[in-house]
C-alpha positions in Angstrom: -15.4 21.2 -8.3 -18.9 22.9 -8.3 -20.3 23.3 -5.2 -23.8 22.4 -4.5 -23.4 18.5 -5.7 -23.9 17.2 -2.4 -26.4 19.7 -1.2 -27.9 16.7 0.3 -25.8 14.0 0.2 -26.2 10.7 1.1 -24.5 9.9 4.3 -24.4 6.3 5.7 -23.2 5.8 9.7 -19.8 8.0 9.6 -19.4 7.8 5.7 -20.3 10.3 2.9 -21.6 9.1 -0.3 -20.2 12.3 -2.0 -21.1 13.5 -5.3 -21.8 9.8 -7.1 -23.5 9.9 -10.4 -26.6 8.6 -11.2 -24.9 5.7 -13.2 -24.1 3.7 -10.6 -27.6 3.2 -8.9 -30.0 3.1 -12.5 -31.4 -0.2 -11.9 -28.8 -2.2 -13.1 -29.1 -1.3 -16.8 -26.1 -3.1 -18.6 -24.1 -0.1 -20.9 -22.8 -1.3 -23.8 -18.8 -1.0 -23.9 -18.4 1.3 -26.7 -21.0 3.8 -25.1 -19.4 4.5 -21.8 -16.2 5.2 -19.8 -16.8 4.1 -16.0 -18.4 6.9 -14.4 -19.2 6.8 -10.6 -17.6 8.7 -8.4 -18.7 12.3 -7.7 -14.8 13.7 -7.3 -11.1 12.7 -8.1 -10.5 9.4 -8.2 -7.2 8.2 -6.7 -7.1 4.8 -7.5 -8.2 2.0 -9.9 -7.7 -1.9 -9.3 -8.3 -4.3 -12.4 -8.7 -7.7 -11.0 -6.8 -10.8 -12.4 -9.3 -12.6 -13.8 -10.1 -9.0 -15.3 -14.0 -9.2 -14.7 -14.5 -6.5 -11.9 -12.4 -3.4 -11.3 -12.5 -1.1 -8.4 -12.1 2.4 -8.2 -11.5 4.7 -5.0 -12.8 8.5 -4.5 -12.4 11.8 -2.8 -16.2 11.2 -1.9 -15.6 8.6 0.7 -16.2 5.5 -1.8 -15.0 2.4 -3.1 -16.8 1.4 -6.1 -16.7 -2.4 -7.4 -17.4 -2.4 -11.1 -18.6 -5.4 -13.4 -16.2 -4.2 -16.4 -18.0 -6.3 -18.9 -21.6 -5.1 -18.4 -19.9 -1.6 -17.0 -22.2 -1.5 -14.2 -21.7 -0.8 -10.6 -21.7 -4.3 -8.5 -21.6 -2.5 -5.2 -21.0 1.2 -3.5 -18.9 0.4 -0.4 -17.8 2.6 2.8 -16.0 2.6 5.9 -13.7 5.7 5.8 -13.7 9.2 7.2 -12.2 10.8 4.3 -11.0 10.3 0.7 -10.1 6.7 0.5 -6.5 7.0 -1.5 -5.6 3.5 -2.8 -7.0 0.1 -3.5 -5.9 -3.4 -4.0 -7.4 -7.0 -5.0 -6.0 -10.1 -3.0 -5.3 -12.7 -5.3 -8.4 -14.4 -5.1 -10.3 -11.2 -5.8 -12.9 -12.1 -3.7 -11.3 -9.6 -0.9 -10.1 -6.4 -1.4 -8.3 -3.8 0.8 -7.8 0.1 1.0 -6.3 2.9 2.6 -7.7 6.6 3.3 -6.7 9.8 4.2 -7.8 8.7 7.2 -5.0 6.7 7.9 -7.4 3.4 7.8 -6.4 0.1 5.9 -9.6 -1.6 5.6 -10.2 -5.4 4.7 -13.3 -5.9 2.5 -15.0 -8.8 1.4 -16.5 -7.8 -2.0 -19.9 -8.2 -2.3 -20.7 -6.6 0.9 -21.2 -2.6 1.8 -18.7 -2.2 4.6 -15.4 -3.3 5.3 -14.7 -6.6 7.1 -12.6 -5.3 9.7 -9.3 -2.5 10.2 -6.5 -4.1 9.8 -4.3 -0.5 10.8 -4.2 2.9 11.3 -1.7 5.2 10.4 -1.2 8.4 12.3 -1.6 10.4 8.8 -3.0 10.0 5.4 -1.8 6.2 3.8 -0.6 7.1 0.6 -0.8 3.5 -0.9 -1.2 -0.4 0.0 0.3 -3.0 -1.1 -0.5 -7.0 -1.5 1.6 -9.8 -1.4 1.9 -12.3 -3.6 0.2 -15.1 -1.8 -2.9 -12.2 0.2 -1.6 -12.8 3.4 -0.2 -9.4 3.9 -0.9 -6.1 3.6 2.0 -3.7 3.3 0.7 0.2 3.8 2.2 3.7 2.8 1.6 7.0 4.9 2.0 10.2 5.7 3.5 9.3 9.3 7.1 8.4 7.9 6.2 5.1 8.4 5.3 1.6 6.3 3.2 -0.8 8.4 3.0 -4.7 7.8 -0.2 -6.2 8.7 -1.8 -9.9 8.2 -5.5 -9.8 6.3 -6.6 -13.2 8.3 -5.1 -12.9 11.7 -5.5 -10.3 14.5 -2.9 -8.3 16.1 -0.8 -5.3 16.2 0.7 -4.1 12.5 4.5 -4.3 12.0 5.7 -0.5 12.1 8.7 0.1 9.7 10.1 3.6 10.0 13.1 4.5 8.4 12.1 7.4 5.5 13.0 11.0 6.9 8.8 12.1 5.4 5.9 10.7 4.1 6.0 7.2 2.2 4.5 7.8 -1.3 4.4 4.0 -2.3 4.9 0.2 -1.5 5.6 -2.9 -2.7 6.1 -6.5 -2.1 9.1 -8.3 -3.9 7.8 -11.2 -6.3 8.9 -13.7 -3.5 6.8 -11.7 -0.9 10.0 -11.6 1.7 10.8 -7.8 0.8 8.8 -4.6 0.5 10.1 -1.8 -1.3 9.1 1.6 -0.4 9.9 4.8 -1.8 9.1 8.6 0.0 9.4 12.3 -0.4 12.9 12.1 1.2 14.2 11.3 -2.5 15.0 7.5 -1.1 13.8 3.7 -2.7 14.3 1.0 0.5 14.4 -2.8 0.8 13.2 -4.4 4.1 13.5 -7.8 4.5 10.6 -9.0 6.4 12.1 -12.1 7.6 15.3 -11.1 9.5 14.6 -7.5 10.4 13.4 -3.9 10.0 16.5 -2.3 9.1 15.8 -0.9 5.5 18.5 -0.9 3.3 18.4 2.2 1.0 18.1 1.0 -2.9 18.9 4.2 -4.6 18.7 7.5 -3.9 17.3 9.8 -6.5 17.7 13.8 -4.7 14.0 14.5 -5.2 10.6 13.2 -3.8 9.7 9.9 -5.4 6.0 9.6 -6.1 5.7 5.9 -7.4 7.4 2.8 -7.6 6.6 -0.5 -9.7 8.5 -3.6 -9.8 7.4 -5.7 -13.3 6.4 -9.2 -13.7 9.8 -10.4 -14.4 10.5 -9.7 -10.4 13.9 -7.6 -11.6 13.2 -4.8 -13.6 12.0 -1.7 -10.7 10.1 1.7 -12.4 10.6 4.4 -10.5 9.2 8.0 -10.9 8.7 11.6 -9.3 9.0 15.3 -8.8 11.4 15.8 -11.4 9.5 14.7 -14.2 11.9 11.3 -15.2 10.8 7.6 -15.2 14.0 5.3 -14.7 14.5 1.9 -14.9 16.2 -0.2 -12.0 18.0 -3.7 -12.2 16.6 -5.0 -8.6 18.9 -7.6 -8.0 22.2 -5.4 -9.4 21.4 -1.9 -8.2 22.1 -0.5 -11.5 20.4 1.9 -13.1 19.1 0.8 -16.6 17.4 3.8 -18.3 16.2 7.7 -17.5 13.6 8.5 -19.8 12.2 12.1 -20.0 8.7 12.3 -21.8 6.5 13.6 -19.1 5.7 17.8 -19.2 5.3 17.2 -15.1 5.7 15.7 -12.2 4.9 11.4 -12.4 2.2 10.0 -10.3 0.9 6.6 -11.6 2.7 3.8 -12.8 1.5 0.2 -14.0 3.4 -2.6 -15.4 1.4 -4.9 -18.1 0.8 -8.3 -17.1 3.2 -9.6 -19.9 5.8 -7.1 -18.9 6.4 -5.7 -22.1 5.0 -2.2 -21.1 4.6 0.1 -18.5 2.3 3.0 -18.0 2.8 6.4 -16.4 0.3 9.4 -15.5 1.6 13.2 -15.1 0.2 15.8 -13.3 -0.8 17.6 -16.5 -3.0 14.6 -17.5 -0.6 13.0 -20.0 -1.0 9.2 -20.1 2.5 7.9 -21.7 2.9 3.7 -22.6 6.7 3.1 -22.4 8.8 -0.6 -23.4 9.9 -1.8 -20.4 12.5 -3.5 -22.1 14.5 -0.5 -23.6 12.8 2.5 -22.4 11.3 3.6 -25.9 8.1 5.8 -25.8 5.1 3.6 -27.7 1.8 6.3 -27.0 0.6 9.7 -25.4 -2.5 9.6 -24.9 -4.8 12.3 -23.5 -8.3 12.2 -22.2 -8.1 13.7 -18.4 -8.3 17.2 -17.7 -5.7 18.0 -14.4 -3.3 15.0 -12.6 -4.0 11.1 -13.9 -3.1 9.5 -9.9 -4.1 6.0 -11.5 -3.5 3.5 -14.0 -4.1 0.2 -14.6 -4.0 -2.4 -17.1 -6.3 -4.7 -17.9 -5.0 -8.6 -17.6 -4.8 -8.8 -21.6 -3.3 -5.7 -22.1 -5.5 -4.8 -24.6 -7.4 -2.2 -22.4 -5.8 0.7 -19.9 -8.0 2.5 -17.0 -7.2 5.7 -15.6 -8.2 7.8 -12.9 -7.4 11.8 -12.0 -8.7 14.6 -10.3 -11.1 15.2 -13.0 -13.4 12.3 -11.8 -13.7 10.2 -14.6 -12.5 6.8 -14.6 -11.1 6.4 -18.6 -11.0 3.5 -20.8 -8.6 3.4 -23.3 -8.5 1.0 -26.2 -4.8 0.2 -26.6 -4.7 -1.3 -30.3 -6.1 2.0 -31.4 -4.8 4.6 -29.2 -8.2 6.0 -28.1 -10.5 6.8 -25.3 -13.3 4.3 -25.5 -16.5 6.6 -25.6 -17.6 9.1 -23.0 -20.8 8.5 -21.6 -23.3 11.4 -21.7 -25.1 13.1 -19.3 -28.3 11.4 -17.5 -29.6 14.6 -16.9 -28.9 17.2 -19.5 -32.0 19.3 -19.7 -33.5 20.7 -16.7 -37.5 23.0 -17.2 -36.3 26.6 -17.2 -38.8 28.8 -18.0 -38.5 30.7 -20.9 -36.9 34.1 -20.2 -36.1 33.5 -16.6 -32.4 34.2 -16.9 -32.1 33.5 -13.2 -33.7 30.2 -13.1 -31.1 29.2 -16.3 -28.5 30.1 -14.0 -29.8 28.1 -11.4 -30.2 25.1 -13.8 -26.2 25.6 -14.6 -25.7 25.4 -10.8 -27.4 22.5 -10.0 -25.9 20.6 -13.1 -23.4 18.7 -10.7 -25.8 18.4 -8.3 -27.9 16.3 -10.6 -25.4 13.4 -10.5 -26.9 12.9 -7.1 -30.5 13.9 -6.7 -33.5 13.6 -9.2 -36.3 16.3 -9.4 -38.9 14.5 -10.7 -41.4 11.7 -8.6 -40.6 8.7 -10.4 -36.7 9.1 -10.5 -36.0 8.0 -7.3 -32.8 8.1 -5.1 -29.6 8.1 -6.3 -26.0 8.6 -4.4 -28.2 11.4 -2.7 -32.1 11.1 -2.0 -34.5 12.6 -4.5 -35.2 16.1 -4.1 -39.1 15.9 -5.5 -41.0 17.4 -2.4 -38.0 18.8 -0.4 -39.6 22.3 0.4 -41.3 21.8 3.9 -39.9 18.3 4.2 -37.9 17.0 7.5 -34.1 16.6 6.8 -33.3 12.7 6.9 -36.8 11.6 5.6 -37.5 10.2 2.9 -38.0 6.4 3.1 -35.9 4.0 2.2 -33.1 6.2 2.1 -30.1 5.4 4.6 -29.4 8.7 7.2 -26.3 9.0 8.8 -27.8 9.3 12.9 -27.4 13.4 13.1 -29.9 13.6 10.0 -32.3 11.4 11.7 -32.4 12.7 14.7 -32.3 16.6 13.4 -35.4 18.5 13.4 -34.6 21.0 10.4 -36.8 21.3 7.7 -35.8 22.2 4.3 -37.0 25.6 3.1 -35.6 28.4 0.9 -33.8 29.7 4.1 -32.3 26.3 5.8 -31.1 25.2 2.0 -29.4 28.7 1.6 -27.5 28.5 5.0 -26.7 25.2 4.2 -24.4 26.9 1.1 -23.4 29.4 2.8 -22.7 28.8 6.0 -21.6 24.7 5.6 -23.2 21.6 6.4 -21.5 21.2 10.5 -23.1 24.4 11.2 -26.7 23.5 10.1 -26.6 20.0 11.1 -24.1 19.5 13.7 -22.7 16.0 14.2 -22.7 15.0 10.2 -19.6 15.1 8.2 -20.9 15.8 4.2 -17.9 17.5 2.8 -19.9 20.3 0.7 -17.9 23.4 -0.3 -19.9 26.4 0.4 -20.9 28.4 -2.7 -19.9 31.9 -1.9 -21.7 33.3 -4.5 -24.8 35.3 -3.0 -26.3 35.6 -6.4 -25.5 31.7 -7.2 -27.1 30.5 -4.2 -30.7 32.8 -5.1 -30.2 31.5 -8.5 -30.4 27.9 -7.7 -33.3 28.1 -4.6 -35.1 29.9 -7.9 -34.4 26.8 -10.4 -35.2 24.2 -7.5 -38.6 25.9 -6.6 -39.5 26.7 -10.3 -38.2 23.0 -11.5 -40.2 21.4 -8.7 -43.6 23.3 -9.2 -43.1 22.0 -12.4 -42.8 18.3 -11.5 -45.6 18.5 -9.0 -47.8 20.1 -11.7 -47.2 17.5 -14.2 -47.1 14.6 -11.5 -50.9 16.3 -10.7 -52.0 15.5 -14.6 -50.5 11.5 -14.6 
């Protein structure tokens, strides 16, 4: 990650819009499908959701967001928040008009899409929720966590969650059974469980596989279970017999995504080393590698014709991959690839390097407006949490600071809680001295220039 990319970040009530790229808010501009891959989110991405009619996908970030996507036009419907932290998974109900999510804040939010904020909290964990889980009919919302602990809740009734505890760790993933009267869970403690919702919350332990399990996926056909974890191996369960079917080595590391085509023919998994591998769900065969990502692939999903996959990893692009042909489909370029430098100011071209990331947030120029952070035309000698029409969290509009050389500086170096208390942008500090003059030099030598040329329109 670069620091500096949310220098000054958009922050809405408790939530941070964290390092989002200009993409998502350019007036609406359709992309053409060929051009683009789905780019939004400012950090990893843990999560990707394709819904069933296969129209709108949604992604979920390290910055805070949930991002609805029209995956025709490949535009951003909506930006949506309502966690503290990294939201960590993200689900459809089935009538894809509601949505849910969990977050490293231990919050499983219902959403109804369309709108900005969540609906209501449905639970809370008492650590991060690792993954959520619909069932079959969207009455019920099955969540993962940290805590040791799988919690039941019901999306359109009020009331206290169903608390499962059984797994001697954290709960990696979840499940409902193709009936919706189980939930199958699987943790670090090596363990798969069945609970039976309906008669009690005794689990009974499935299989048990000696190392953490990372992800579970049971396929269309309600029977056949994917399991996979630490130890690199993706094996294939018979739900209904116990029996193991197939262990399949392919991966180069540990397994952390798994999705099962809607026709059940396939199955995807993502490594930690960004391998993408399409298996037959009926005999185990490998079909395709692909690789696109640069560092863990934590999502992937197919779309409801198979023909597409999406994937998600810590490098914090959202991939499309064209199926038929084995490839990545295109890779959208920068917005903002050229910055004014001027010539033979070596320190201001450092500077420029610096702020690249930063430029998926903020614009320099008078007419490029606000993105996931407010524009940065005019900042020197500007009030923090002022420009208009831009939505403040309530410590930036009630702080007095005004953004010079110096208050921009300490805001790199020292961290955003100690230069305005009360707000909760996640910005890394760049410990570089010589980074932090470089980039104060591009910003006021870039912005002299806009203002001059702004003077001559």
């Amino acid at each position: 990650m670069v620091p500096g990319a949310t220098a000054f970040s958009r922050i809405s009530g408790a939530v941070i819009r964290r390092w989002i790229a200009a993409a998502v808010l350019f007036a609406g501009a359709a992309v053409p499908l060929a051009d683009a891959e789905l780019i939004g989110h400012g950090g990893p991405v843990h999560a990707v959701a394709v819904a069933p009619d296969g129209k709108t996908a949604l992604t979920a970030g390290f910055d805070y967001s949930i991002i609805y996507w029209d995956l025709p036009d490949e535009h951003a419907r909506r930006v949506m928040y309502g966690h503290d932290a990294a939201v960590s998974d993200v689900a459809f109900l089935p009538d894809a008009s509601h949505a849910v999510s969990g977050g490293n804040d231990g919050a499983v939010y219902l959403w109804r899409l369309g709108e900005t904020e969540p609906a209501r909290l449905l639970t809370r964990h008492e650590g991060r929720v690792s993954a959520i889980a619909v069932s079959p009919d969207g009455s019920t919302v099955a969540s993962a966590g940290f805590d040791g602990a799988v919690r039941i809740s019901r999306g359109a009734e009020d009331g206290e969650a169903v608390v499962l505890k059984g797994h001697s760790g954290p709960v990696n993933a979840v499940q409902f059974t193709a009936d919706g009267g189980r939930v199958l869970s699987a943790g670090y403690d090596g363990t798969v469980r069945i609970w039976t919702l309906a008669r009690d919350t005794v689990p009974e332990t499935f299989t048990e596989i000696g190392l953490p399990v990372n992800r579970l996926f049971l396929a269309p056909d309600g029977r056949t279970l994917v399991v996979a974890g630490t130890d690199e191996a993706v094996r294939l369960f018979d739900l209904e017999s116990g029996e193991e079917r197939r262990f399949m080595l392919g991966h180069e590391a540990p397994v952390l995504s798994i999705d099962v085509d809607r026709a059940g023919a396939r199955f995807a998994t993502g490594g930690a080393n960004g391998q993408i591998v399409l298996w037959s769900l009926a005999d185990g065969r490998p079909l395709q590698t692909l690789r696109g990502h640069k560092g863990p692939v934590w999502a992937v999903s197919f779309t409801p014709d198979g023909r597409e996959l999406l994937s998600a990893g810590r490098d914090a692009k959202v991939a499309r991959w064209d199926l038929e042909k084995g490839v990545e489909i295109g890779v959208k370029k920068s917005l903002e690839t050229a910055f004014y430098v001027p010539e033979g100011d070596a320190l201001a071209a450092r500077g420029a390097a610096v702020f690249g990331t930063c430029a998926v947030c903020h614009t320099l120029t008078p007419d490029g407006g606000n993105r996931a952070g407010p524009t940065l035309f005019g900042v020197f000698g500007r009030r923090v949490g002022s420009v208009d029409g831009y939505p403040y969290s309530k410590a930036l509009l009630e702080s007095d600071i005004v953004w010079s050389e110096e208050t921009i500086g300490e805001l790199f170096e020292k961290g955003p809680e100690h230069v305005v208390p009360g707000t909760k942008m996640p910005l890394q500090r760049l410990g570089s001295g010589e980074d932090r003059k470089a980039l104060l030099h591009f910003l006021r030598e870039a912005l002299a220039e806009a203002e001059r040329r702004a003077g001559k329109n």
